[in-house]
C-alpha positions in Angstrom: 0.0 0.0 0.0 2.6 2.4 0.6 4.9 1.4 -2.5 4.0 4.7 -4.1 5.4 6.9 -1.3 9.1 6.6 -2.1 8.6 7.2 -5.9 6.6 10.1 -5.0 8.8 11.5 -2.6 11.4 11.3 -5.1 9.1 12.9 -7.7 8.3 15.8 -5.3 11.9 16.5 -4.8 13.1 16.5 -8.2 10.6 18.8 -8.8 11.7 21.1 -6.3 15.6 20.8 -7.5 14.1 22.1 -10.7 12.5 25.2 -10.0 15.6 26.1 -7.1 17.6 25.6 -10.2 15.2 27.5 -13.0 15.0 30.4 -9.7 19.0 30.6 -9.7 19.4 30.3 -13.2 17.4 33.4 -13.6 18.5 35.0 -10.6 22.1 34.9 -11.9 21.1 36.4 -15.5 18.7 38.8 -14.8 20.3 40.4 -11.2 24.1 39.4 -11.9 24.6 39.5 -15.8 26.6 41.9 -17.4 26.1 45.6 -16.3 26.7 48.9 -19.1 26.5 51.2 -15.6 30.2 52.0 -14.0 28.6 51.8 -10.7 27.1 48.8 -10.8 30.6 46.9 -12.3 32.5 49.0 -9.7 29.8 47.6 -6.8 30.4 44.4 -7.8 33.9 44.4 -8.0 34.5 46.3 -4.5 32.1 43.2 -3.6 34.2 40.5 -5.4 37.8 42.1 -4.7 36.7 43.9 -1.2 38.5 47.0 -3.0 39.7 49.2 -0.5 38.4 53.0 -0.7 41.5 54.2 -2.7 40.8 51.8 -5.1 37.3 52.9 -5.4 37.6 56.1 -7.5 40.6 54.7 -9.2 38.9 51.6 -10.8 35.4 53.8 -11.3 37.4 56.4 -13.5 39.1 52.8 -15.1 35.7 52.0 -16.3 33.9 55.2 -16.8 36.9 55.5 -19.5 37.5 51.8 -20.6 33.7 50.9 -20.5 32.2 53.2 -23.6 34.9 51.7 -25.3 33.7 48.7 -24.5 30.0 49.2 -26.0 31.2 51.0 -29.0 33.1 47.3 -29.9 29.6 45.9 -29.0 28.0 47.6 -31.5 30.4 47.7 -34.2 30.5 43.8 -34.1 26.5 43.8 -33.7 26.0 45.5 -36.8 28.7 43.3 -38.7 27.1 40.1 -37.8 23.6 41.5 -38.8 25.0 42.5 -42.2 26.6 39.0 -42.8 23.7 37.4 -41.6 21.5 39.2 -43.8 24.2 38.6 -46.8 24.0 34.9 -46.4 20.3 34.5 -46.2 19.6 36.9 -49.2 22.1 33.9 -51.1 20.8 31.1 -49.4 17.4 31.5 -49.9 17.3 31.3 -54.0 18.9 27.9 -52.6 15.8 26.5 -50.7 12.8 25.2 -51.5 9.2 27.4 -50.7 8.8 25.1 -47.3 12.8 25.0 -46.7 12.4 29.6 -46.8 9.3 29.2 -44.7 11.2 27.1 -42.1 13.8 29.3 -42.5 11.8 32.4 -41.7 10.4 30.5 -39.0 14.5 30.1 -37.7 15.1 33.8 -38.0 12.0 34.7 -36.1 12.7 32.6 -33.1 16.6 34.4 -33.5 14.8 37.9 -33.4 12.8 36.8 -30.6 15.7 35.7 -28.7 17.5 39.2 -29.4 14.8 40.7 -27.8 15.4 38.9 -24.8 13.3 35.8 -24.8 16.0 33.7 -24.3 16.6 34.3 -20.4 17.3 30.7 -19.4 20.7 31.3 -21.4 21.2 35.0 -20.0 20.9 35.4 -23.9 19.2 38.2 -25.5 20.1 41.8 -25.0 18.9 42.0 -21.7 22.0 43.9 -19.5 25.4 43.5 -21.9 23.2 43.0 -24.8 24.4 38.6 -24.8 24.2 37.0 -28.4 21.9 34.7 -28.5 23.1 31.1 -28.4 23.6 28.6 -31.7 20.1 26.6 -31.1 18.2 30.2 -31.7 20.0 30.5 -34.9 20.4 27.0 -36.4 16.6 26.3 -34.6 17.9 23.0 -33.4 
């Protein structure tokens, strides 16, 4: 009679492991991914390196100076890759068959979508930093 309470109990806390896991997972994207605000970088590395408060105002003026830099790279390669991306489909496409383009369309959507930060799980999308978004969202395996 109670041969189903072990194989429950170990349902029940699988389940639990899951979501803890799925909580951290976002957790660590969404509160601890990359950071384009100086203060926030510096607060976590004072926090990381316990930065003593000469180093402070040292390492804030570091990345107020090194950080635009930083995004200007960002961008740059963003807009390559877009423009490469958009080459190769405007050649591939004469390539495929009607159902092979619609799958294909149906490829770049899910890519978009992930851009736009639907991707969380993989702290992909743009959210903060502005991640690419992983292989699977562009090959749509």
């Amino acid at each position: 009679m109670k041969t189903w309470i072990q194989p429950a109990a170990i349902f029940l806390l699988g389940f639990l492991v899951g979501i803890a896991a799925v909580g951290l997972t976002v957790r660590q994207c969404f509160l601890h991914g990359p950071s384009n605000d100086p203060q926030v970088v510096l607060q976590r590395l004072s926090s990381k390196l316990n930065l003593t408060a000469d180093q402070k105002p040292k390492v804030e003026a570091l990345l107020k100076q090194e950080m635009p830099k930083g995004e200007a790279l960002r961008l740059e390669t963003r807009d390559k890759f877009k423009a490469l991306k958009n080459s190769f489909d405007a050649r591939l496409r004469p390539l495929l068959s009607p159902d092979q383009q619609i799958k294909l369309d149906r490829m770049n959507a899910r890519w978009q979508k992930g851009r736009n930060g639907a991707h969380f799980f993989g702290c992909s999308g743009p959210g903060p930093g502005g991640a690419s978004p992983p292989a699977s969202a562009v090959t749509g395996k």
